[in-house]
PyMOL CGO cylinders between C-alpha atoms (Angstrom):
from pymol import cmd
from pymol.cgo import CYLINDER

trace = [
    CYLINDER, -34.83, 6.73, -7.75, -34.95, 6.16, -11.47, 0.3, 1, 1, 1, 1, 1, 1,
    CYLINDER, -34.95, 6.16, -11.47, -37.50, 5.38, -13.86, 0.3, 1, 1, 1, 1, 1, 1,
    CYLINDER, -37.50, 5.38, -13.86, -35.22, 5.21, -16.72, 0.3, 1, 1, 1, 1, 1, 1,
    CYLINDER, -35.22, 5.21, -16.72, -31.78, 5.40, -16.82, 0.3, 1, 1, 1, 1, 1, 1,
    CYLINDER, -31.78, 5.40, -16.82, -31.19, 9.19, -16.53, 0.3, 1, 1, 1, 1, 1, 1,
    CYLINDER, -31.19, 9.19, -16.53, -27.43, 9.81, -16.52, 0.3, 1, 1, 1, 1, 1, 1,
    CYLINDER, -27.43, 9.81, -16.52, -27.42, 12.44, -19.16, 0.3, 1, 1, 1, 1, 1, 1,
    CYLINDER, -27.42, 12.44, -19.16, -30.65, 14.53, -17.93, 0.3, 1, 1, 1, 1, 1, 1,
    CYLINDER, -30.65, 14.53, -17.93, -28.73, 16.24, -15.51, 0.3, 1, 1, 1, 1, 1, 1,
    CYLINDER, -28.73, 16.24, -15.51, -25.90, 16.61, -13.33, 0.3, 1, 1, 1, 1, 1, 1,
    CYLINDER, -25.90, 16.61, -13.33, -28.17, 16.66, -9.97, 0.3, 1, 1, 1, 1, 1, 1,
    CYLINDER, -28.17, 16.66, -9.97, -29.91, 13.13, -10.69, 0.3, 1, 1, 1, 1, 1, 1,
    CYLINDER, -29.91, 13.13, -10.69, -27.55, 11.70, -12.49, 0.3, 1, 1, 1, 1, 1, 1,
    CYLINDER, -27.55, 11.70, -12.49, -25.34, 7.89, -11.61, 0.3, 1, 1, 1, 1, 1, 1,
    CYLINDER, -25.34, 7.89, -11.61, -21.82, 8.96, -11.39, 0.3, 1, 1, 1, 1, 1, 1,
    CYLINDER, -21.82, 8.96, -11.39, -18.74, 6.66, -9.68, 0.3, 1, 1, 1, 1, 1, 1,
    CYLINDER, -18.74, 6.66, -9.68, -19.37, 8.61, -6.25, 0.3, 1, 1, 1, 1, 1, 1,
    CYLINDER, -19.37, 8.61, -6.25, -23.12, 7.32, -6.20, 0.3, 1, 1, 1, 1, 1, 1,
    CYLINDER, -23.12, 7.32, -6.20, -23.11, 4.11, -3.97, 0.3, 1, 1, 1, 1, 1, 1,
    CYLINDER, -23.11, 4.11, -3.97, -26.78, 3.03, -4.36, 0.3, 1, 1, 1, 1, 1, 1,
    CYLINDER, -26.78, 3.03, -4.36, -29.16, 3.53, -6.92, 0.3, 1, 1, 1, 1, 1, 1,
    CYLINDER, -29.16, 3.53, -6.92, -32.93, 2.19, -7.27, 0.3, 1, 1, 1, 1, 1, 1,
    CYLINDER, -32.93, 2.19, -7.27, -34.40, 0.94, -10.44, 0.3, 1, 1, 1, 1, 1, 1,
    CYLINDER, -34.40, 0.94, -10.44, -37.88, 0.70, -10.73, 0.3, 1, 1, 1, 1, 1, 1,
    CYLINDER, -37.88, 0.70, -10.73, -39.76, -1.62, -13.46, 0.3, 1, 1, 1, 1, 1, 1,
    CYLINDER, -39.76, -1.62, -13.46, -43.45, -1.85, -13.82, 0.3, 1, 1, 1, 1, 1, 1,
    CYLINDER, -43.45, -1.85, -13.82, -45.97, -4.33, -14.32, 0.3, 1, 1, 1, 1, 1, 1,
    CYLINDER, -45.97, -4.33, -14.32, -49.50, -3.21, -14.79, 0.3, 1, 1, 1, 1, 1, 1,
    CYLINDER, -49.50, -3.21, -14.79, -50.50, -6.55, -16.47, 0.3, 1, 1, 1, 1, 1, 1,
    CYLINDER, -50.50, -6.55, -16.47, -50.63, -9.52, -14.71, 0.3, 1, 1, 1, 1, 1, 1,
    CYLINDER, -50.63, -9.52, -14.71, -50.64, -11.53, -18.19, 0.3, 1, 1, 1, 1, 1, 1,
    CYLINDER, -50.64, -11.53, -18.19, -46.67, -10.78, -18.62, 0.3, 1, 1, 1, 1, 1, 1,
    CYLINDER, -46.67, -10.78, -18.62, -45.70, -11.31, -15.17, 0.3, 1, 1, 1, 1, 1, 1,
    CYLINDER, -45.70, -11.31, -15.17, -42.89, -13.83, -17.21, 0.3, 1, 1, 1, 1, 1, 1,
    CYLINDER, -42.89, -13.83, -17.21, -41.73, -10.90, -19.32, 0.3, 1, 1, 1, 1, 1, 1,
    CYLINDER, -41.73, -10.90, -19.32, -41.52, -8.50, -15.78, 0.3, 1, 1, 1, 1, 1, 1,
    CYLINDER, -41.52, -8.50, -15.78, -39.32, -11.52, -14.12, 0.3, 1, 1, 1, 1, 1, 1,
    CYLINDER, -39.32, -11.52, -14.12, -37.52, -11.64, -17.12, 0.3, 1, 1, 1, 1, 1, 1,
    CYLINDER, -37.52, -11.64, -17.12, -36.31, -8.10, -17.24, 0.3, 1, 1, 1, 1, 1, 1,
    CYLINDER, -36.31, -8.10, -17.24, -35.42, -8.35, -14.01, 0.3, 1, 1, 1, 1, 1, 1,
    CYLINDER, -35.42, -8.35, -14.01, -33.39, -10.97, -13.72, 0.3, 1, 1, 1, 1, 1, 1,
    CYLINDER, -33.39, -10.97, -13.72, -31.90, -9.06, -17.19, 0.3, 1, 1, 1, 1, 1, 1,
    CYLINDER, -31.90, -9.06, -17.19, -31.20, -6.39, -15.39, 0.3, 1, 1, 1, 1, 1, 1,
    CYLINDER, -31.20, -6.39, -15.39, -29.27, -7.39, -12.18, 0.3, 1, 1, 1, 1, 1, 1,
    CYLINDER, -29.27, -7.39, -12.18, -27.08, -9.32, -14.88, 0.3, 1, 1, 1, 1, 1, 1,
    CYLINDER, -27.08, -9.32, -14.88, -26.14, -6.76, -16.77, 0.3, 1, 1, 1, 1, 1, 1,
    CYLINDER, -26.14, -6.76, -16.77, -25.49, -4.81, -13.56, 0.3, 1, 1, 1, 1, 1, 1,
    CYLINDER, -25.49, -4.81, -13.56, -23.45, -7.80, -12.55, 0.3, 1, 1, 1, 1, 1, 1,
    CYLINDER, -23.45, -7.80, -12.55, -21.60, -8.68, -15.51, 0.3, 1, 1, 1, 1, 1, 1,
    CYLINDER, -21.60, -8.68, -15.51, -21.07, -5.18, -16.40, 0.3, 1, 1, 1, 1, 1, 1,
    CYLINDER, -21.07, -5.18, -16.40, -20.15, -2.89, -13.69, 0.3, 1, 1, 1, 1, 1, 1,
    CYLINDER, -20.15, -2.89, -13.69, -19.78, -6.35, -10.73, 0.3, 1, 1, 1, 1, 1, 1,
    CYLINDER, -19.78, -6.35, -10.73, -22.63, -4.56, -9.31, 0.3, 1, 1, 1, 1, 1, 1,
    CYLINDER, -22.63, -4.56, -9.31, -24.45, -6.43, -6.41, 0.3, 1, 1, 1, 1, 1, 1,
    CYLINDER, -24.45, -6.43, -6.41, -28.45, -6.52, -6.47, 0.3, 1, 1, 1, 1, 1, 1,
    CYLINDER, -28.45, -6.52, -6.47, -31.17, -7.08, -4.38, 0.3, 1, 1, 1, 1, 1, 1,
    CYLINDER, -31.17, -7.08, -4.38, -35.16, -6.97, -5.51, 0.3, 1, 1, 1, 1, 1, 1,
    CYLINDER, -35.16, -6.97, -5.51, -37.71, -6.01, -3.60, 0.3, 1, 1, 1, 1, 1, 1,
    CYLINDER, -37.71, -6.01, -3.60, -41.48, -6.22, -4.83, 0.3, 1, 1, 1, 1, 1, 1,
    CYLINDER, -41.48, -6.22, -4.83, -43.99, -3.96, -4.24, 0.3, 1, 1, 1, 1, 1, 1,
    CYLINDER, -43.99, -3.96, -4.24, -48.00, -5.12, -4.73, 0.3, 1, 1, 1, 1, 1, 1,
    CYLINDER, -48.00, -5.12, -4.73, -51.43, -5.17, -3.02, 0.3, 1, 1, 1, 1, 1, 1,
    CYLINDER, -51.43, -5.17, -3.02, -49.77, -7.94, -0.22, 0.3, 1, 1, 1, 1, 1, 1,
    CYLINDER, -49.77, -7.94, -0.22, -46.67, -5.56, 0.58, 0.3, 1, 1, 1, 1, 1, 1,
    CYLINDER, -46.67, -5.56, 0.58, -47.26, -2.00, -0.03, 0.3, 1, 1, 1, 1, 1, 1,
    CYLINDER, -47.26, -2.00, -0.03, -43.96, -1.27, 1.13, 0.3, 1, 1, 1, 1, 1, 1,
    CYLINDER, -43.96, -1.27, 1.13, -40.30, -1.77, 1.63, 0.3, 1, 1, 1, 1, 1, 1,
    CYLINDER, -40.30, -1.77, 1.63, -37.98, -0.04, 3.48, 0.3, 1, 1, 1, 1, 1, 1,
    CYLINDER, -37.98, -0.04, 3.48, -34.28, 0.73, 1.86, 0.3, 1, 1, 1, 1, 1, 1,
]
cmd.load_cgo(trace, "trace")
């Protein structure tokens, strides 16, 4: 798990062409720019897409599902 991308921080966290999943994580602790969160999102899996044909899934975590497994 990332909260930024970390590549360079160091060689034991680090996203390298042997890693086969990886998990972003984006906050949103206002609910006012729930647009701009869905936004960089969406942002996000295209780059991953249109960059590196990445496939993406998003799961949402909130008050209604606290959870998710992976």
């Amino acid at each position: 798990m990332t909260r930024c991308l970390n590549w360079r921080d160091s060689a034991r966290y680090g996203v390298n062409s042997s890693i086969k999943e990886v998990l972003f994580l984006i906050e949103n602790a206002n609910p006012e720019r729930n647009a701009d969160y869905q936004q960089a999102i969406a942002l996000l899996q295209k780059r991953l897409q249109d960059y590196l044909q990445l496939s993406t899934t998003v799961q949402v975590l909130d008050q209604e599902h606290p959870q998710v497994e992976l």
